[in-house]
N, C-alpha and C positions, 0 to 999 in steps of 0.2 A: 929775569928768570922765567917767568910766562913765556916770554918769547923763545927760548931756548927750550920750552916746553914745547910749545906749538909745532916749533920745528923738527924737533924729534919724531912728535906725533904724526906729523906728513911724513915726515924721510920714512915713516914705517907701515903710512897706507891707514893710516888708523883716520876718520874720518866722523863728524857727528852728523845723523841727518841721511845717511846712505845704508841704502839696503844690505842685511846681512849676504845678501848672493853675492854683491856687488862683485868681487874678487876670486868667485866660486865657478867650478867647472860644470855647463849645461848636465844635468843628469834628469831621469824620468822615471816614476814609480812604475813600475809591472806588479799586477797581483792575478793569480791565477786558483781558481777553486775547478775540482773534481772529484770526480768519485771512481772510484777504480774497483772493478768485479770482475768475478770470473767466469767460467761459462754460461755457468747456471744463475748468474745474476747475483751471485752470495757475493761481501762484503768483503777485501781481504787488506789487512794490516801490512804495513814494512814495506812500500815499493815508496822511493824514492823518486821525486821528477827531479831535472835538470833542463834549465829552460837556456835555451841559446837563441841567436839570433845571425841571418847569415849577411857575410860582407865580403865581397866580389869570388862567389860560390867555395869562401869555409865558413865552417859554423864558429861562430866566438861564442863560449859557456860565458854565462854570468858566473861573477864570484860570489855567492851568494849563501849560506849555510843551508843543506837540504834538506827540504818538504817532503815527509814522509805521510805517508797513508795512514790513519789512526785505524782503529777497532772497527770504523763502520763504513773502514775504505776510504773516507773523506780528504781531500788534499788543500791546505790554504795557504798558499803562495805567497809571502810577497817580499820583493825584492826593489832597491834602486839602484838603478845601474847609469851609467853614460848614456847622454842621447842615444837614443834606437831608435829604429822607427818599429811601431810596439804590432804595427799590420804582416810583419815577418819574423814573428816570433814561433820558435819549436820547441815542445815538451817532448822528454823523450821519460818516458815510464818505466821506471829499472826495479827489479826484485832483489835486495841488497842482504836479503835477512836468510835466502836459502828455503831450505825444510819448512822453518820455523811458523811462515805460512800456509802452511798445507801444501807444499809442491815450488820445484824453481822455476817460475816465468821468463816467459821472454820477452825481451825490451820491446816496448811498442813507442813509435815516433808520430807525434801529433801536431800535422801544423797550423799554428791558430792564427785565422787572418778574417773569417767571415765573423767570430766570435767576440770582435774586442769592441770593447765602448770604452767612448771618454769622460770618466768621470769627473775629473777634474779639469782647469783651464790652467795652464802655464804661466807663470810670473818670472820674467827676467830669467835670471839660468833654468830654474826648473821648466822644465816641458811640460809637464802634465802628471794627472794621475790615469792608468789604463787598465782593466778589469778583464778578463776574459772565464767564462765562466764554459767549458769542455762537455760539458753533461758527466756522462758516464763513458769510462775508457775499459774496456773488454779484454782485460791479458789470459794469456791463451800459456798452457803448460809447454813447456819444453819438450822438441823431440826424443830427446833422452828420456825425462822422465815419464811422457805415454808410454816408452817401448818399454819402459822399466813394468811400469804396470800392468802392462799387457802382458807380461813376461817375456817379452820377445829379447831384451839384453840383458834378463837377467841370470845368475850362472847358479841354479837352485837345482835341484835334482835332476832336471834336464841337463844342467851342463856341465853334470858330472859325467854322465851317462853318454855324454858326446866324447869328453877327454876320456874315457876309456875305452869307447869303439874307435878311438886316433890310435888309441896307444897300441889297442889289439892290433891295426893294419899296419902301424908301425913294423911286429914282430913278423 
């Protein structure tokens, strides 16, 4: 009966004495901290990274659940994905929230390669643990919304006063 035991337990990989990776697909932790500000340096909440990695010039996203910006801008990353090589890794900085933080931003892309340290050493599948720490990342408001503020697109007592010197040259 043992032995019809034993044998079961090989036919299915099951093994005493071997490492849990043993049968596991090579992956590598990425972790990523920043800080995300606006022009003047202020703190801003809800921007979103997405960190990819490029393989023969496309970017492959990680799957990963997304790092939002907290209250004091702060962003703390971390992900494990499939072997990368973690020196060709891209954050790309997205404003997912709208209004909600004082104005829509625009997507800023950041590639981290001078920035990564290895914190950890690789064991059998795993590769490593890798850290990259951005400083501070400066998103900038959206064309729309300066000309919105400037009043230049917006359609407020001046652009009324346009639709009715159209309408007058119309008659």
């Amino acid at each position: 009966m043992k032995r019809l035991l034993y044998f079961l337990l090989a036919l299915m990989g099951v093994s005493c004495g071997m490492g849990s990776d043993m049968y596991g697909t090579p992956y590598t932790i990425f972790e990523l901290k920043a800080s995300v500000v606006d022009e003047q340096g202020e703190p801003i909440p809800g921007i979103a990274v997405n960190l990819s990695t490029i393989d023969h010039d496309r970017p492959i996203y990680f799957n990963h659940d997304t790092s939002t910006s907290n209250n004091l801008g702060e962003i703390d990353a971390s992900v494990s994905v499939g072997f990368i090589d973690p020196y060709r890794v891209h954050a790309e900085f997205v404003d997912t929230d709208g209004e909600l933080n004082g104005g829509q931003y625009e997507a800023q892309c950041v590639e981290i390669k001078d920035v990564v340290e290895q914190v950890e050493e690789g064991k059998g599948f795993f590769s490593g643990r890798y850290r990259a720490n951005v400083g501070q990342v400066v998103m900038h408001l959206s064309d729309t919304q300066s000309d919105d503020e400037n009043g230049e697109n917006s359609e407020g007592d001046n652009g009324d006063e346009n639709k009715e010197n159209k309408e007058n040259k119309e008659q």
